[in-house]
C-alpha positions in Angstrom: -5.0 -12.0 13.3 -2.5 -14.2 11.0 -0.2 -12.6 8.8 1.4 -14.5 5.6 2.9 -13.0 2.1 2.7 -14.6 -1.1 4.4 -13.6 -4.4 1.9 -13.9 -7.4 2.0 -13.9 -11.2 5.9 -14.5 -11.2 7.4 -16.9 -13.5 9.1 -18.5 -10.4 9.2 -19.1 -6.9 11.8 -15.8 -6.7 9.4 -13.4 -8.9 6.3 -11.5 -9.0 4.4 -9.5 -7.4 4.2 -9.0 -3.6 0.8 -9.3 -1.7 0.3 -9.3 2.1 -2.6 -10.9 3.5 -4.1 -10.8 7.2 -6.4 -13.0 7.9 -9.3 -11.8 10.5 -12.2 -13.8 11.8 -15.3 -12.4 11.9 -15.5 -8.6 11.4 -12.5 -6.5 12.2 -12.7 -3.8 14.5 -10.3 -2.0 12.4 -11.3 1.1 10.5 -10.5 2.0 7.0 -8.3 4.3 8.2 -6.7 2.0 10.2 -6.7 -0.5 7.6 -4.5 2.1 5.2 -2.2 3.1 7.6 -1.2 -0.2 8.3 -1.3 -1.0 4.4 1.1 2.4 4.4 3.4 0.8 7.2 4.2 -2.4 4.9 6.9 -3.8 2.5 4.1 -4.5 -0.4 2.8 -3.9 -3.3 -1.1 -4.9 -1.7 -2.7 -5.8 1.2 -5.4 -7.6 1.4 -7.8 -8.6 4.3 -9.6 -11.4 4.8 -12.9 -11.4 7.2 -15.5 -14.2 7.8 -19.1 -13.4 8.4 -20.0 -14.0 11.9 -22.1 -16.6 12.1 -19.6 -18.4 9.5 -22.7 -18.6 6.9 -21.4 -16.5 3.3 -18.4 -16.4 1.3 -15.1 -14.7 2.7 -14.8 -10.7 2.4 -12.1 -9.1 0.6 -10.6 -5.6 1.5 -8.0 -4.5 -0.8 -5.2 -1.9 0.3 -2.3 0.1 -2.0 0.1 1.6 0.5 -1.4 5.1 -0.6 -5.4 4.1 -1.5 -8.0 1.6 -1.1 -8.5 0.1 -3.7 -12.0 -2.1 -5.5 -10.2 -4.9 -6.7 -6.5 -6.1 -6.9 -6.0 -9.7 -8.4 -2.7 -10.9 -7.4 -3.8 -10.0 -3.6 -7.1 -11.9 -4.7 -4.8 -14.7 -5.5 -2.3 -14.5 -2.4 -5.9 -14.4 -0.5 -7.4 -18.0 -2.2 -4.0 -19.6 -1.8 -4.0 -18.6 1.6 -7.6 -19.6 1.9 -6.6 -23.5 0.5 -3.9 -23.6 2.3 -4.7 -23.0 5.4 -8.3 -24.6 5.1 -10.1 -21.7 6.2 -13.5 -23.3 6.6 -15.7 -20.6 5.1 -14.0 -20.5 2.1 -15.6 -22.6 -0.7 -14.2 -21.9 -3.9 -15.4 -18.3 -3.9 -15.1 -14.8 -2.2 -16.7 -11.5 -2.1 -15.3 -8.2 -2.5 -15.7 -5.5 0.4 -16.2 -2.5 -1.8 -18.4 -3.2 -5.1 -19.6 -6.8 -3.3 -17.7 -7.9 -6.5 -18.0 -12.2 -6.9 -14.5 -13.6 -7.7 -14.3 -17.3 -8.3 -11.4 -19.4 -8.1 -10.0 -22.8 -10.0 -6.5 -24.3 -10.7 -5.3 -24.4 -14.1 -2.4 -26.9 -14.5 0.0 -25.3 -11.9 -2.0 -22.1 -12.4 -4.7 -20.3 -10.0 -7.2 -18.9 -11.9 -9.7 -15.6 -11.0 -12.8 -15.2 -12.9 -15.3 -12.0 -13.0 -17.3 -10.1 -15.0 -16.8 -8.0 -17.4 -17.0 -3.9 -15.9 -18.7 -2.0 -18.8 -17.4 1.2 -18.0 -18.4 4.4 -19.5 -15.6 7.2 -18.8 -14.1 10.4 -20.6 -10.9 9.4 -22.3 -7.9 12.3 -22.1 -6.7 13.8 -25.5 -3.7 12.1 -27.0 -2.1 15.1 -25.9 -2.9 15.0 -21.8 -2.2 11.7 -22.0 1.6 11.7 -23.8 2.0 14.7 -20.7 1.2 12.4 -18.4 3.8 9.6 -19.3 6.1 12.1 -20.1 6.1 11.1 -23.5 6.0 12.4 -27.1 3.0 11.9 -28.9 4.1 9.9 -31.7 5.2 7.0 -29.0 1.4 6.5 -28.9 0.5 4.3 -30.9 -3.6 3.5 -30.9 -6.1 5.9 -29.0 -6.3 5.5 -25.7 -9.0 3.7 -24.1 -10.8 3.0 -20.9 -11.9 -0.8 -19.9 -12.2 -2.8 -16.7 -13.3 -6.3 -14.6 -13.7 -4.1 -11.6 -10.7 -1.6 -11.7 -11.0 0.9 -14.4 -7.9 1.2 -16.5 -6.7 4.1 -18.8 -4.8 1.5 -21.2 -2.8 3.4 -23.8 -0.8 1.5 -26.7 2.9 2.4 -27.0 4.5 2.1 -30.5 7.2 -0.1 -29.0 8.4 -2.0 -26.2 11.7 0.7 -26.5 8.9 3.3 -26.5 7.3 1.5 -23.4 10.8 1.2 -21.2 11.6 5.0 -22.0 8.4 6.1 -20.6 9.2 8.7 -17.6 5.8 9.2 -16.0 4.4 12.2 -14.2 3.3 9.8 -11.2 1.9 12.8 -9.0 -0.2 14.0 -12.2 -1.4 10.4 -13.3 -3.1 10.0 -9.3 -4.7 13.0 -9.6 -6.0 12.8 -12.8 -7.5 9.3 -11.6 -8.7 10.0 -8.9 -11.0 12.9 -10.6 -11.4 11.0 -13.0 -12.7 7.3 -11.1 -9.9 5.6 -13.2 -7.1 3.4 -11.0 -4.1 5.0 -12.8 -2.5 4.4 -17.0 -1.3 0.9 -18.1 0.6 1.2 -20.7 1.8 -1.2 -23.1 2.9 -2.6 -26.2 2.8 -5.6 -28.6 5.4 -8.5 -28.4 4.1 -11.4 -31.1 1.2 -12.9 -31.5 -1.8 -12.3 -28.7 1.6 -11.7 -26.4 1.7 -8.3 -24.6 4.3 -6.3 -22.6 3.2 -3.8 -19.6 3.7 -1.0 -17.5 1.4 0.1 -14.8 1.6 3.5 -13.1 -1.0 4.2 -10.1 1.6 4.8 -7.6 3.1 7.7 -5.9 6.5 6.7 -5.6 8.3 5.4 -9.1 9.8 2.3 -6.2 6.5 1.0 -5.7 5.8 0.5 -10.0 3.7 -3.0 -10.3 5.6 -5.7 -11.7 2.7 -7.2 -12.5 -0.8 -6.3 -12.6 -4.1 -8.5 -13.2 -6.9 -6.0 -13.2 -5.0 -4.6 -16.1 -4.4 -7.9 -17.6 -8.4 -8.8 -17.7 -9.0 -4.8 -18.4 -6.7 -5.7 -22.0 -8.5 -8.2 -22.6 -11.8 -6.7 -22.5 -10.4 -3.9 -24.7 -8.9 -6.2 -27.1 -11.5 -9.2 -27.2 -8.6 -11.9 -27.3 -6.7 -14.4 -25.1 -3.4 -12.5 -24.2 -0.3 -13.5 -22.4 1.1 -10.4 -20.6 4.3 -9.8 -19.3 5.4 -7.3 -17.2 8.1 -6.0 -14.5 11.3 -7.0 -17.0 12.7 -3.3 -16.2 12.4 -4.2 -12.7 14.3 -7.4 -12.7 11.2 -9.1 -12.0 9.7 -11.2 -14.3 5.8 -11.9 -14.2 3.7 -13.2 -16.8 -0.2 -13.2 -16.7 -2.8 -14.9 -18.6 -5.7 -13.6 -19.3 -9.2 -15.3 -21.2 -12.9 -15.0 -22.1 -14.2 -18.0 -20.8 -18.2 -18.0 -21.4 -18.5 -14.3 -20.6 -16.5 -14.3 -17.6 -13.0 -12.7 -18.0 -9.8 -15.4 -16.5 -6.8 -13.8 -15.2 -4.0 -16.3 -13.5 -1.0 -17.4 -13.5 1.6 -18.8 -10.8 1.6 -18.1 -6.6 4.0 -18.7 -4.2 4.5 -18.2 -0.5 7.1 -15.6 0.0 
């Protein structure tokens, strides 16, 4: 087993967000269970691991892990886990992977100094919450709202909910207890919330965590989830209250939704 941590979607070597990835070949003889508590026992936002199939025929398997949940998709540990992939020539690895949960296809490309993820679309159908539940659950009022909120996804479902402001978005003092429970009835990884900066230029917050320490400064299923929502190119930045700055591109490239932006090795 090889350990190595990357920082993704940061607008510098010292930024973004933290993924761990362990690197397994073959098929693990760890558990899920296993799996999460060692996920639980770590200093990052996502771990990911990587298995090979056996017989070394197929595209590397992804297994994603918050410290409190598995998860079906997380991007910038999809990154850490390509990087890591080129880097370290892992033979199996052509450009491609496969996702452990939804046997979801992510491909890979460099765009400038950029790595690239592209998937498909999710075309989700869920109940949204009343304006009402859902200003509760940010512990908000309901005029901060600005737009309806909406559900939308490339793999993780997203409640995305349009704050009036980015004032409106920093004062936001979420229920974070509430907001996991109400997603995990609901099959719905958590509230992104966010608010317009200029033109096709967003600013985020994403809550899906238990613990307000572990808040995302940066988040790429949300990212390619806005862009569904808003059928546009967006740049979106996130983790400024955090002191740690990310930015995130995200595109609709021939039906296939684009999310990137920079990795590093931490």
């Amino acid at each position: 087993m090889h350990l190595k941590r990357f920082r993704c979607f940061g607008t510098g070597p010292n930024s973004g967000n933290e993924a761990l990835v362990i690197f397994q070949r073959g098929s693990s003889e760890w558990s899920v269970a296993e799996r999460q508590k060692f996920a639980a026992e770590q200093k990052a936002n996502a771990c990911v691991f990587i298995n090979t199939m056996e017989d070394g025929i197929g595209p590397c398997v992804l297994d994603f892990y918050y410290p409190h949940a598995r998860s079906p998709l997380c991007l910038h540990a999809s990154l850490a886990a390509a990087h890591y992939m080129q880097t370290h020539h892992v033979a199996e690895y052509s450009g491609s992977a496969l996702t452990v949960m939804h046997k979801q296809v992510l491909t890979f490309a460099h765009a400038g100094n950029e790595l690239h993820i592209s998937v498909e679309p999710d075309h989700v159908k869920r109940p949204v919450p009343t304006i009402g539940a859902v200003a509760e659950l940010l512990g908000c009022t309901e005029s901060a709202i600005k737009t309806p909120a909406a559900i939308a996804s490339i793999g993780s479902p997203k409640l995305l909910v349009e704050m009036v402001s980015p004032e409106a978005l920093y004062a936001l003092r979420p229920h974070l207890n509430g907001i996991v429970a109400w997603g995990k009835g609901a099959a719905v990884s958590g509230i992104y919330a966010y608010a317009h900066r200029e033109i096709h230029q967003y600013e985020g917050r994403n809550f899906n965590h238990l613990e307000e320490s572990l808040e995302d400064a940066a988040t790429g299923v949300a990212a390619g989830a806005l862009s569904v929502l808003l059928a546009r190119n967006i740049i979106l930045h996130q983790g400024v209250m955090l002191g740690n700055r990310c930015q995130i591109s995200a595109s609709n490239c021939d039906g296939l939704i684009s999310v990137g932006g920079l990795v590093y090795e931490a």
